[in-house]
C-alpha positions as CSV (number, residue, x, y, z in Angstrom):
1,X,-104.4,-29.8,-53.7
2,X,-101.8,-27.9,-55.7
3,X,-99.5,-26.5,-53.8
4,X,-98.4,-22.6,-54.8
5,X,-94.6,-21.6,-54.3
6,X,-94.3,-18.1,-54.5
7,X,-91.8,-16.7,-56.3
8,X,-89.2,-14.0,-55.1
9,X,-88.6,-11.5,-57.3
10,X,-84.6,-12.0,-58.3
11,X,-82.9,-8.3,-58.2
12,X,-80.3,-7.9,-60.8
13,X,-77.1,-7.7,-59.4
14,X,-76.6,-3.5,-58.6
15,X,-72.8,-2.9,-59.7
16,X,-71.3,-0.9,-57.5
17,X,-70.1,2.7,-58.3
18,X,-66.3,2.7,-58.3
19,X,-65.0,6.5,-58.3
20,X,-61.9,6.0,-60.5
21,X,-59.3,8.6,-58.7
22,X,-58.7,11.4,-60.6
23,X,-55.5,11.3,-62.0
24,X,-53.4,14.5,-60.6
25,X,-51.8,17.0,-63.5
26,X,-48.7,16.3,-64.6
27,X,-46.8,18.3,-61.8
28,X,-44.1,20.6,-63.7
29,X,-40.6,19.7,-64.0
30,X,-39.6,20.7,-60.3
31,X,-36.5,19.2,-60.8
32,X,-34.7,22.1,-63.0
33,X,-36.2,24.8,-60.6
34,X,-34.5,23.4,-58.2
35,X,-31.2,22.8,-59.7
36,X,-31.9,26.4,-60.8
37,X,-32.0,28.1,-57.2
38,X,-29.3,25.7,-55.7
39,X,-26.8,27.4,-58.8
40,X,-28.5,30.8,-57.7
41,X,-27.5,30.3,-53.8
42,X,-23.9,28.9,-54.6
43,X,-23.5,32.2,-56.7
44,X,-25.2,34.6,-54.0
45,X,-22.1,32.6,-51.4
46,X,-19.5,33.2,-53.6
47,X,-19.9,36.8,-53.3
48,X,-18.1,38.7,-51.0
49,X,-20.1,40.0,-48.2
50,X,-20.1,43.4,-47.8
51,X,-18.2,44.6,-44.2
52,X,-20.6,45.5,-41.2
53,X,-20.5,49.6,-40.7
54,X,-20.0,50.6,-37.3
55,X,-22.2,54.0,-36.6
56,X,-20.1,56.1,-33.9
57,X,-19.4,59.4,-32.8
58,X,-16.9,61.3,-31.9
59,X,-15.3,65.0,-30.8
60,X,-12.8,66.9,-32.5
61,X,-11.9,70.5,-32.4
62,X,-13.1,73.1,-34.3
63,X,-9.6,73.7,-36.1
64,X,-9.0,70.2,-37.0
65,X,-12.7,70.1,-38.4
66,X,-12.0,73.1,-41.0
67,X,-8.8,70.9,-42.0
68,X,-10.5,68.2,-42.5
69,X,-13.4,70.2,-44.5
70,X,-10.4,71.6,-46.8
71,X,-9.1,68.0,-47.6
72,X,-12.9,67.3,-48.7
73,X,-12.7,70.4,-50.9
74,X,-9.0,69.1,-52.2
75,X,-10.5,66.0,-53.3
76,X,-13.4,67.9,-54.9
77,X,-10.9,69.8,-57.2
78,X,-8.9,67.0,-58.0
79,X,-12.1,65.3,-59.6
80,X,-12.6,62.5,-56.5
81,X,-15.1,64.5,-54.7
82,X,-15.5,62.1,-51.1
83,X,-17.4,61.9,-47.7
84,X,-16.0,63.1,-44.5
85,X,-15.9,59.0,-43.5
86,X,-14.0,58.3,-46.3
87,X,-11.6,60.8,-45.0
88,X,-10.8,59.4,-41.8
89,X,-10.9,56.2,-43.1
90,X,-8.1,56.9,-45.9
91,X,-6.0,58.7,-42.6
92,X,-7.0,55.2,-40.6
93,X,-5.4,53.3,-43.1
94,X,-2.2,56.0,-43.7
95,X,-1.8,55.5,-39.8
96,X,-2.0,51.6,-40.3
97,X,0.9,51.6,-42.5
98,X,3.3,53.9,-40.9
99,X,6.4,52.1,-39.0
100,X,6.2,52.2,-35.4
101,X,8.1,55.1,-35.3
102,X,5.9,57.3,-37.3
103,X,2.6,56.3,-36.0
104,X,4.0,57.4,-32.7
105,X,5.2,60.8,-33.6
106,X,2.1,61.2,-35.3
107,X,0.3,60.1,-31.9
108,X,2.0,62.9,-30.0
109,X,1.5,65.0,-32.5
110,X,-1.8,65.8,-31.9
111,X,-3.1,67.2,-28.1
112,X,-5.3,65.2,-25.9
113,X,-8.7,66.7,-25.5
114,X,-11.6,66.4,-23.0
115,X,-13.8,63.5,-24.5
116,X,-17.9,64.1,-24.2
117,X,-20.1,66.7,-25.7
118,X,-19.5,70.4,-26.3
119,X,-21.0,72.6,-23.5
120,X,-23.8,74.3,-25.2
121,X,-22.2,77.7,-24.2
């Protein structure tokens, strides 16, 4: 008797499929952007910041009011037309400067009034 050996069938060996990362774009020089804002902020803090504004109000009389609408006019025809706050604030800093002395005359110099709003009469 012969004796039969079956035969396996021999698979090649199956290569596995390697996925090669893809390699990422070239990321843009970040480097000089950056250096480029930090200059930009250095700059923007080198600037003088501009003073907070204060919105108030406040009551004067009628009389003082028409002076202080002829000053506006005087500036106007002296070529440096300005606001009524820059009016009071050029007086503020004339009263700043004055000696002791003066600032208190000028103090005294003008009445007390009754603080509040105008009746509506």
């Amino acid at each position: 008797m012969v004796k039969v050996t079956a035969k396996t069938a021999v698979k090649a060996p199956v290569k596995a499929v390697v996925k090669v990362p893809a390699k990422p774009l070239a990321k843009p020089a970040a480097k000089p952007v950056v250096k480029a804002l930090a200059k930009a902020k250095i700059e923007k803090t080198a600037k003088a910041k501009k003073p907070k504004l204060v919105r108030d109000s406040f009551t004067i009389p009628k009389v003082e009011f028409t002076v202080l609408e002829d000053l506006k006019q005087r500036a106007g025809k002296l070529a440096s037309p300005v606001k009524k706050s820059e009016l009071i604030r050029a007086g503020i800093k004339a009263l700043a400067a004055m000696s002791d002395m003066a600032f208190l005359a000028a103090l005294k110099a003008v009445p007390a009034i009754k603080t509040g709003r105008p009746s509506k009469a």
